[in-house]
C-alpha positions, 0 to 999 in steps of 0.5 A, a space after each residue: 477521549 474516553 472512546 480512544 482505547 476502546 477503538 484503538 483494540 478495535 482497530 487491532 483486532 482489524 489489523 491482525 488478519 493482515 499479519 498473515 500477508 504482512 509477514 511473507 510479504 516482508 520477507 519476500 523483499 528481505 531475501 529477494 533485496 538481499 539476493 540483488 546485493 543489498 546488506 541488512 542495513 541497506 535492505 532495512 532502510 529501504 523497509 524503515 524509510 519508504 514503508 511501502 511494500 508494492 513501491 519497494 519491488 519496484 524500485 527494487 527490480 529496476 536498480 537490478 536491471 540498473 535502470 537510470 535513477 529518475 525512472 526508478 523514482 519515477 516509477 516508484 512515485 508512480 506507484 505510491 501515488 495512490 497514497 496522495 489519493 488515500 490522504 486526499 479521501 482521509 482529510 475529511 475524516 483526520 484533518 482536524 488532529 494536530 499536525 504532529 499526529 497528521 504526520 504519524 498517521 502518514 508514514 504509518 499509511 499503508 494499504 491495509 490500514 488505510 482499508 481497513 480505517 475507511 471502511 469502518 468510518 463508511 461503517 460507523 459515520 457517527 466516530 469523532 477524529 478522536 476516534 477514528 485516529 484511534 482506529 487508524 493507530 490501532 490497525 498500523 499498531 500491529 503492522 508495521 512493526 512485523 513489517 520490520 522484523 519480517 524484512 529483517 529475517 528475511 534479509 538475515 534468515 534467506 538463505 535458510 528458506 528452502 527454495 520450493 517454499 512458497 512465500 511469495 503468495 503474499 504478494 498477490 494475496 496482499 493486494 486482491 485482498 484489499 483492491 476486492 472490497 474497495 471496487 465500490 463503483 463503475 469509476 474503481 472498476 474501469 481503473 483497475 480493468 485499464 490498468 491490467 490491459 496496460 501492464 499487459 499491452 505495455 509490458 515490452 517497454 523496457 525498465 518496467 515503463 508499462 507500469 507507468 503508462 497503465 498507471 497514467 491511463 487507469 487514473 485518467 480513465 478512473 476520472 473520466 468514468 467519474 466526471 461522466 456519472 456526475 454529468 448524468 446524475 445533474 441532468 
């Protein structure tokens, strides 16, 4: 334990330059939640609750083009469904803490501190669970409460944004950012190439379904990739 406040400040420090994509992608969803009708309630439940930036636009955008509410769940677990692949790749590092903190960890696992805490444990393999949980909390330390307020003054302070002020660079920002450095390998590469074709191919299918279609294909491609490398590295 005496190791657990040292790599919790060291995870902080590696949180704190996410706060300069965190807090305009924050407040993007808050205005734009609130310019589709959407209270401050409503649009801090959406924040607080499902904690995933990527997932809520979405979701957002297709209750907009009244979409029936099994496609925007679906469409939304679509996108989340990258966070079962993160829990899956965290479980040999986590899974020995207890329960209670397993279910902390998990609703504070968001894409950058699940980035940021896997590359460190690539980094340092000798950390105990101990630590590396210390690491994880420290990095979501400072994240997910700026992800609230963000969206608050967003929601609340929209409309005193000027219009041509362009906050909505954390959006892209926040996701090259974090996909760059985890395309490790030819099976990372072939995903994200196949998912890029299929939102563009698949973009006329109505109520975002394009997405869905790119993300089945990326990740069966993504296996594929990886099933053929492991064959050639056993023969």
């Amino acid at each position: 334990m005496t190791h657990f406040p040292r790599d919790f400040w060291h995870g902080i420090r590696a949180g704190l330059p996410f706060i300069l994509v965190i807090v305009p992608f924050g407040a993007v969803f808050g205005v734009v939640a609130t310019e589709a009708g959407l209270n401050i309630a409503q649009v801090m439940g959406f924040s607080v609750l499902v904690i995933a930036g990527a997932a809520q636009f979405v979701a957002l955008q297709m209750m907009v083009e009244n979409a029936p509410v099994l496609i925007v769940l679906a469409a939304a677990l679509a996108v989340n469904l990258r966070m079962a692949m993160y829990s899956a790749s965290l479980a040999p590092h986590l899974g020995q803490v207890s329960w209670w903190k397993r279910g902390l960890i998990s609703y504070v696992m968001v894409d950058q501190s699940y980035a940021a805490s896997m590359l460190e444990y690539e980094k340092r393999p000798e950390m105990t669970a101990t630590q590396k949980l210390a690491y994880f909390a420290g990095v979501a330390a400072p994240l997910v409460p700026l992800w609230y307020i963000a969206t608050w003054a967003g929601a609340a302070l929209g409309a005193r944004i000027p219009a041509g002020l362009p906050i909505d660079f954390a959006v892209p920002i926040t996701f090259l950012a974090l996909i760059v450095p985890l395309l490790r390998s030819l099976a990372h590469v072939a995903a994200a190439l196949v998912s890029i074709i299929g939102v563009l191919v698949f973009a006329f299918l109505p109520f975002n379904l394009g997405l869905l279609v790119a993300a089945a294909l990326a990740m069966m491609t993504g296996a594929e990739v990886e099933r053929q490398m492991a064959l050639r590295r056993a023969s």
